[in-house]
C-alpha positions as CSV (number, residue, x, y, z in Angstrom):
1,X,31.1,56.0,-60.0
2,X,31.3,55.2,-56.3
3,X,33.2,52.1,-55.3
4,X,30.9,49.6,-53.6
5,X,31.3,48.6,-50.2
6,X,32.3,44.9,-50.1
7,X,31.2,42.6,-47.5
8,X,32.2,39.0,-46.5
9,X,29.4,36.4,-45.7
10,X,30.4,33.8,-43.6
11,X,27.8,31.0,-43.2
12,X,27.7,27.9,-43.5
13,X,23.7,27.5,-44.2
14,X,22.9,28.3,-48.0
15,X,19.5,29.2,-47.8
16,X,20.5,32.7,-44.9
17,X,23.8,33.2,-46.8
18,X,21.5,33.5,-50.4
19,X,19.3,35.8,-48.2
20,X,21.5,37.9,-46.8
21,X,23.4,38.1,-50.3
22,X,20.0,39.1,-52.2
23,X,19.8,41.9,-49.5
24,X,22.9,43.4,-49.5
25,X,23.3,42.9,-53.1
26,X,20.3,44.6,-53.9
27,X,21.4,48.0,-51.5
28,X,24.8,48.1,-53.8
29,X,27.3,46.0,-51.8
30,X,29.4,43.9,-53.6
31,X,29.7,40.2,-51.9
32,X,31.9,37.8,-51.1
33,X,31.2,34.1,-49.5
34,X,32.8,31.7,-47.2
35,X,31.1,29.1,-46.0
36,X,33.6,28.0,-43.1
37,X,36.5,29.5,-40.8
38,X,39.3,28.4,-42.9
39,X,37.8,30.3,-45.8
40,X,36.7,33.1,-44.0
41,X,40.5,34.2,-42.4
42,X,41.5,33.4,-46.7
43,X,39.3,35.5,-47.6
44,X,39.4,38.4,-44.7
45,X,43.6,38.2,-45.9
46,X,42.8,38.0,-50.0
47,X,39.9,40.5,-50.4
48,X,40.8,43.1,-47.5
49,X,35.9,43.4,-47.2
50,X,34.9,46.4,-45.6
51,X,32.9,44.6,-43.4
52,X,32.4,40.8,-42.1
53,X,29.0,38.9,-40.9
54,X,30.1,35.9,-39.0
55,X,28.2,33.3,-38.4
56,X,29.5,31.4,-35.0
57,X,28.2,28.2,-36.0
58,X,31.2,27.2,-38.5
59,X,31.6,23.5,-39.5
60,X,35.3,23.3,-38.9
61,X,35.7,26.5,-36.6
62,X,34.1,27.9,-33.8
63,X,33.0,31.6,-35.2
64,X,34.7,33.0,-31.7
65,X,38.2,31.7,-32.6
66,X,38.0,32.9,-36.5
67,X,37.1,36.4,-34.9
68,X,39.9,36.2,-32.7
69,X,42.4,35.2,-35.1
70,X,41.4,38.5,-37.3
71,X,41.8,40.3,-34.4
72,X,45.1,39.3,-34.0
73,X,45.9,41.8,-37.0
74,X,42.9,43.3,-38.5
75,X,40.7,45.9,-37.6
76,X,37.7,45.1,-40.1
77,X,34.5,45.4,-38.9
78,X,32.8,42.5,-38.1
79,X,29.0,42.0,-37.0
80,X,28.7,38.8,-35.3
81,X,25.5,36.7,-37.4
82,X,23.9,33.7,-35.2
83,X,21.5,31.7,-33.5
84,X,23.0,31.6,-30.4
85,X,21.3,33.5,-27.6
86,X,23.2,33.0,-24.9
87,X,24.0,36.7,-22.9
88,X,27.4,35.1,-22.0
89,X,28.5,34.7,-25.9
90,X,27.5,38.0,-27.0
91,X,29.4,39.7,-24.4
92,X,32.6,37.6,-25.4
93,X,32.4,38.2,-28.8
94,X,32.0,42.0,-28.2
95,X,35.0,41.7,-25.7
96,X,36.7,39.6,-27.9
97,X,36.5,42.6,-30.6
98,X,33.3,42.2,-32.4
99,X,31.3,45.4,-33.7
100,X,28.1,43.9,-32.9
101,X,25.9,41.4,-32.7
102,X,22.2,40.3,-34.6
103,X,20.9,37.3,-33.3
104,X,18.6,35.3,-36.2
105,X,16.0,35.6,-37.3
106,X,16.5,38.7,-38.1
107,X,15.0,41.2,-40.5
108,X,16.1,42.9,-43.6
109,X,16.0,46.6,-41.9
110,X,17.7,45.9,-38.8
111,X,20.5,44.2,-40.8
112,X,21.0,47.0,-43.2
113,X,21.0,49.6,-40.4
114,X,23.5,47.6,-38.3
115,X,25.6,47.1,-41.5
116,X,25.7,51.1,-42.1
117,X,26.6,51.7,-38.6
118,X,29.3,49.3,-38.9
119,X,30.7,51.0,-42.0
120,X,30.4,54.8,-41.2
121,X,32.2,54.1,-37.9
122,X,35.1,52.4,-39.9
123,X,35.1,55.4,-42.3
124,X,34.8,57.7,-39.3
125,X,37.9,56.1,-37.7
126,X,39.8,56.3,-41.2
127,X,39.2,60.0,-41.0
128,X,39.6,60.3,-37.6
129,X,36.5,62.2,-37.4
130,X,35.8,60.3,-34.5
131,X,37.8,63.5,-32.5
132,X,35.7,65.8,-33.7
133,X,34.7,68.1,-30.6
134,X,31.0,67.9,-30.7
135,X,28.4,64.9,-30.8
136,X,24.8,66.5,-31.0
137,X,22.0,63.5,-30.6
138,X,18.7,65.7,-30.8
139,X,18.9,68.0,-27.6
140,X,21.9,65.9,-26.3
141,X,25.0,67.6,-26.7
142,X,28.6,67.1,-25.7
143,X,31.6,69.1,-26.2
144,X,35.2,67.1,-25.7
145,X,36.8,69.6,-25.7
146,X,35.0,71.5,-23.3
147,X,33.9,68.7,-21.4
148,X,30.6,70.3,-21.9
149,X,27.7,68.2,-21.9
150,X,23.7,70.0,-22.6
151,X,20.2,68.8,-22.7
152,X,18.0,71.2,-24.2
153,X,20.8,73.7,-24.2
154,X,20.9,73.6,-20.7
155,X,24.2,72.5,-19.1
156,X,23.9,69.0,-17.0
157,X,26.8,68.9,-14.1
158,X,28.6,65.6,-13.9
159,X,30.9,63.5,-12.1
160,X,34.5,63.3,-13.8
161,X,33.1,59.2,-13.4
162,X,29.9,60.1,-15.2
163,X,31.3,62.2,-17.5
164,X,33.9,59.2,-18.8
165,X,30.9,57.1,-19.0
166,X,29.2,59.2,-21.7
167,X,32.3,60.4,-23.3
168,X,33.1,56.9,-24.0
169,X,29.6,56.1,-25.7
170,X,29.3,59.0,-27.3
171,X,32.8,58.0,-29.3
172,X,31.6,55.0,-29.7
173,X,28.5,56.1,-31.0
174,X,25.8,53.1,-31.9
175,X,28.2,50.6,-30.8
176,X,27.5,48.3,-28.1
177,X,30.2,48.3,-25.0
178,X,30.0,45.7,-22.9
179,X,30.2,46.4,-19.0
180,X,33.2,44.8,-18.4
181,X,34.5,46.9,-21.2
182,X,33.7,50.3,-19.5
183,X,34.7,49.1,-16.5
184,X,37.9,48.6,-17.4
185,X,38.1,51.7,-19.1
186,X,37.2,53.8,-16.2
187,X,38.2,51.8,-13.3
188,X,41.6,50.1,-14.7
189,X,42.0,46.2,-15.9
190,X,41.5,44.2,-12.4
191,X,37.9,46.0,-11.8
192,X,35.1,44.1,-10.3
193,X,32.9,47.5,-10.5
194,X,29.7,46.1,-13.1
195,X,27.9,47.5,-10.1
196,X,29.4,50.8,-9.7
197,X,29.1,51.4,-13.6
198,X,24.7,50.4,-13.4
199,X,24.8,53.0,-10.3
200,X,26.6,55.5,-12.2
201,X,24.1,54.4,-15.2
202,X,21.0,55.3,-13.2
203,X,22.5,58.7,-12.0
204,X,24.0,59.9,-15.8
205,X,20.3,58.7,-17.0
206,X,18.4,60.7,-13.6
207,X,20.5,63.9,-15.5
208,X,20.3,63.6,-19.0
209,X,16.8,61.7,-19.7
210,X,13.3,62.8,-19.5
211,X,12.6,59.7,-18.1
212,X,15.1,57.5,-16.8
213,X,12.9,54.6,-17.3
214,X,12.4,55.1,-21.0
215,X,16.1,56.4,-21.7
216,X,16.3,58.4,-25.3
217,X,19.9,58.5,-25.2
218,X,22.0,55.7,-23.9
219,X,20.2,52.3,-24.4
220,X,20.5,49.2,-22.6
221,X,21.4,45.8,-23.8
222,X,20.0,43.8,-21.6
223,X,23.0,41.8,-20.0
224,X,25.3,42.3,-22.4
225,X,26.2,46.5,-21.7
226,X,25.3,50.1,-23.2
227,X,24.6,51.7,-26.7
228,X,24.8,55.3,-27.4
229,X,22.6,56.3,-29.4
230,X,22.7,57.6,-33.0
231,X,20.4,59.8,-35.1
């Protein structure tokens, strides 16, 4: 018998933790619940879940600090769970190391999908699968260790900037990377290049998308960053 995945619910309202826990409990996860910070980092030490939803709204601490303390020596996933809607505290809990981020309400599909996303890249990284050579997104192809990158099996020339770009997402497949993130990555830790990474955007998208306006591949999160795609 497969071993279920087990999850940690931290949330301080009953009636969305009872939800959520009907949900996963009813797609075979096994649950565990905290209903404050102090619990949760007990909990995330006791039970080693698979995965944490965090709710930021805690009654004794903020959800941002729990997150960081875990981060400060697990790598758990952990989807970030809340109300809040503010662009400027989704992009700090992303920076600050979370997977991703569901803002309520939300329904039962997205929550599952986000939650198997969160897993299989966990998994993937155990395996280290993640260096496998090839990602193939319908006609989008790229080859690291090639540096090969196709549309329709035709070859699309970039930039050794554009090409970082998509290498990046396409390793972090499904995961949203905030632009300060990729910034970094490509341009070093003291960037200020959020505008150089959109230009770059719009020329990788001008190459690789039917129609840049619609993109297929690479998705936008509206202020926050960029989500490659998955299958």
């Amino acid at each position: 018998m497969k071993n279920k995945a087990t999850i940690l619910i931290v949330e301080d309202e009953a009636a969305i933790s009872n939800f959520i826990t009907a949900v996963l409990n009813s797609n075979d996860y096994a649950v565990i619940r905290s209903n404050n910070g102090k619990e949760a980092l007990s909990s995330t030490a006791g039970f080693s879940p698979d995965l944490i939803l965090l709710d930021l709204g805690l009654p004794d601490i903020d959800g941002l600090e729990v997150l960081k303390q875990i981060r400060q020596w697990s790598d758990v996933p952990i989807i970030v769970v809340s109300a809040r809607t503010n662009e400027k505290e989704k992009v700090e809990a992303l920076d600050l190391g979370a997977d991703d981020y569901i803002t309520k309400p939300f329904g039962t599909s997205e929550l599952l999908a986000r939650v198997r996303t969160a897993i299989r890249h966990k998994m993937t990284a155990n395996h280290q699968l993640i260096a496998e050579s090839k990602v193939t997104i319908g006609e989008f192809q790229i080859d690291f260790s090639k540096r090969y990158v196709a549309v329709d099996q035709k070859e699309v020339h970039l930039t050794p900037i554009e090409y970082k770009i998509v290498q990046l997402l396409a390793k972090n497949q499904g995961k949203v990377l905030t632009l300060d993130y990729l910034s970094k990555e490509i341009w070093g830790p003291y960037t200020t290049e959020n505008n150089a990474l959109r230009v770059n955007m719009a020329n990788i998208r001008r190459k690789i998308e039917k129609n840049p306006a619609e993109p297929h591949y690479i998705l936008t999160e509206v202020g926050v960053g960029y989500r490659m795609k998955e299958e």
